[in-house]
C-alpha positions, -999 to 999 in steps of 0.1 A, spaced: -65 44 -148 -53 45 -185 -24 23 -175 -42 -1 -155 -63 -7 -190 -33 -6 -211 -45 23 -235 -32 62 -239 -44 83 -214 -48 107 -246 -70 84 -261 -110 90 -241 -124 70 -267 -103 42 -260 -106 51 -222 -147 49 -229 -144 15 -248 -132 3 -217 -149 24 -191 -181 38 -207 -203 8 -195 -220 36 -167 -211 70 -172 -229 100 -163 -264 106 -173 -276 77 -197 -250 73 -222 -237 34 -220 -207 26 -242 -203 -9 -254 -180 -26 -279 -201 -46 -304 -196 -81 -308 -189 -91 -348 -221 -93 -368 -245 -76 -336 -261 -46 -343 -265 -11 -325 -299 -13 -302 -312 8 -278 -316 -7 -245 -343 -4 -222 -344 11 -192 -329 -21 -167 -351 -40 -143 -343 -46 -103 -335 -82 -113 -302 -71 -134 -268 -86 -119 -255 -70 -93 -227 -82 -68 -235 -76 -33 -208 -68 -10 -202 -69 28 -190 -37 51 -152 -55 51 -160 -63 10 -164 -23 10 -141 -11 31 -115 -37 9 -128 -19 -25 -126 14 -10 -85 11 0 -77 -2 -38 -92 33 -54 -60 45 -49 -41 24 -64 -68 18 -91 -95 49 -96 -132 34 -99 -119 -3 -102 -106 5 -139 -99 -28 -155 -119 -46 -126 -132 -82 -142 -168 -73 -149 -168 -36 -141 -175 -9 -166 -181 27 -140 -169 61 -152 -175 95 -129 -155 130 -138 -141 148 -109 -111 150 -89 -122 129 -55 -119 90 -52 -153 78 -58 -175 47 -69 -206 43 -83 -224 14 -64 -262 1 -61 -278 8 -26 -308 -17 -21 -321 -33 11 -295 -10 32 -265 -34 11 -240 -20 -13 -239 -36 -47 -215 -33 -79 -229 -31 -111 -226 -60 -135 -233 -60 -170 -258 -31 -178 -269 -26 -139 -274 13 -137 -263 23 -106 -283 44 -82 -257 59 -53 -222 72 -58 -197 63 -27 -169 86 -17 -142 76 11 -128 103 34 -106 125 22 -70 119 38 -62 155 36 -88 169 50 -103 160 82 -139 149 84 -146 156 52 -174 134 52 -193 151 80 -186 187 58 -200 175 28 -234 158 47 -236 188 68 -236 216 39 -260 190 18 -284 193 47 -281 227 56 -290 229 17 -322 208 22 -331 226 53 -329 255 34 -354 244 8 -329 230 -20 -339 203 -37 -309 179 -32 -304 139 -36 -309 123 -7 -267 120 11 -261 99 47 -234 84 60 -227 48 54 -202 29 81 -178 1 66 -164 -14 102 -149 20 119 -149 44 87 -176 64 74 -178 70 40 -205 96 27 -231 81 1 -251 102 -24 -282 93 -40 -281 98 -77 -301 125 -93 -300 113 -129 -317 81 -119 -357 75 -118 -370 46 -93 -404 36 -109 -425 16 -88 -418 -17 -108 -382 -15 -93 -368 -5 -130 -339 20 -129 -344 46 -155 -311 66 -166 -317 105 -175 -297 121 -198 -272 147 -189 -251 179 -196 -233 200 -173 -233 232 -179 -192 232 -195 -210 207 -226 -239 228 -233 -213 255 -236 -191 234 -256 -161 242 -229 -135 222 -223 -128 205 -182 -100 219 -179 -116 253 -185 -141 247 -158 -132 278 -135 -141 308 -146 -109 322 -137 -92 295 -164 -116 306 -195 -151 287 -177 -186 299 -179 -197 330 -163 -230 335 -142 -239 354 -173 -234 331 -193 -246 305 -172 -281 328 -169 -281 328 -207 -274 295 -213 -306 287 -187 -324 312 -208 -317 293 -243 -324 261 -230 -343 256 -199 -379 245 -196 -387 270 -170 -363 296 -174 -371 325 -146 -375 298 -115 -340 282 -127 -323 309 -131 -335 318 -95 -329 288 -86 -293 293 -96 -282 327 -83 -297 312 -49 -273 283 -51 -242 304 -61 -253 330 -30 -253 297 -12 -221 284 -21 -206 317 -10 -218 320 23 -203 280 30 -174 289 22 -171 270 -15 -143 283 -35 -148 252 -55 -178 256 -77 -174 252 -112 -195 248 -145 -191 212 -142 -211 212 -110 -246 225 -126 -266 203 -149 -293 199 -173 -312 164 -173 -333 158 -198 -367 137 -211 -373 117 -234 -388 146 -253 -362 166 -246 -371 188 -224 -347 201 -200 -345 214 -167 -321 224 -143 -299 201 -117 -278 220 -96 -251 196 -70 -240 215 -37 -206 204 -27 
């Protein structure tokens, strides 16, 4: 990605300057124009641009992550998502996938098969289900067919709908930034968070402390029985208000 921008890959800020247009949660980077000024923006209405795309338009997008992780240096696009998988952040409206333009927050994030593991898609939809049906709160996932390939689609949970058709964006930390731990100490193994300190963390800062950290020893006993050796303290979040108060968001993958 850096070298598709042109800028260090030991350089984030640099990296954000050119990326940070949609990150996680509701922080939105963008370089200032001489004489403007620093504004907060409001939340974005349904009418902001947006370039809808066809199943072949998506299935073309999809085969260039590869070659060029989330579009980097794209005309127009501005996306940034941690993690390891391929993955784009898109707009789902009117069962059509959209890129953000300008400010657009997104709503879904859409991740291609894995080509080292087999049906990867149908794993990941299956466990987020058997999380639902197991009384889980958990974003809304399906499948979503570009010609013959099935790509598996996520509903963001840092997003708000309002009835207006305004996207809010919620701010976020994972659990690693309110610990003020680095990514690649994610794994507990490699210097990460504990469940300890993950329960004391929830403790210090969590709106309703005793059904959260319930909430999260459930999900951890749930990731074990699955069969996820891939959990991390980048995978559990806080989002939070306007008035700051926090709450916990917990991703099953």
């Amino acid at each position: 990605m850096a070298r598709q921008i042109g800028v260090s890959h030991k350089n984030p800020f640099a990296l954000l300057n050119a990326i940070g247009g949609e990150c996680a949660g509701a922080i939105s980077i963008h370089p200032l124009e001489d004489g403007e000024q620093v504004q907060h923006k409001k939340d974005s209405s349904a009418d902001s641009p947006a370039l809808p795309l066809s199943k072949t338009d998506v299935l073309a997008l999809l085969q260039r992550l590869e070659q060029r992780p989330l579009l980097a240096g794209e005309n127009g696009l501005r996306l940034s998502l941690a993690g390891v998988q391929q993955k784009l952040a898109v707009i789902y409206q009117n069962e059509q996938i959209h890129l953000s333009k300008g400010d657009a927050p997104t709503t879904h994030i859409l991740k291609p098969p894995l080509q080292r593991l087999e049906d990867s898609y149908f794993n990941e939809l299956f466990c987020m289900r058997l999380a639902h049906a197991m009384v889980f709160e958990t974003p809304h996932t399906f499948l979503y067919w570009t010609e013959e390939t099935p790509c598996y689609l996520v509903e963001r949970y840092d997003r708000i709908h309002h009835k207006d058709g305004s996207i809010q964006r919620l701010h976020q930390e994972d659990f690693c930034q309110a610990l003020g731990i680095v990514p690649e100490q994610k794994y507990e193994s490699e210097g990460g968070p504990s469940i300890q300190a993950c329960l004391t963390l929830l403790d210090d800062a969590s709106l309703h402390p005793a059904k959260d950290k319930m909430s999260f020893i459930e999900r951890i006993i749930f990731n074990y029985l699955i069969g996820n050796t891939d959990a991390h303290g980048k995978n559990f979040s806080f989002c939070m208000t306007r008035k700051r108060l926090v709450w916990l968001r917990c991703m099953i993958y």
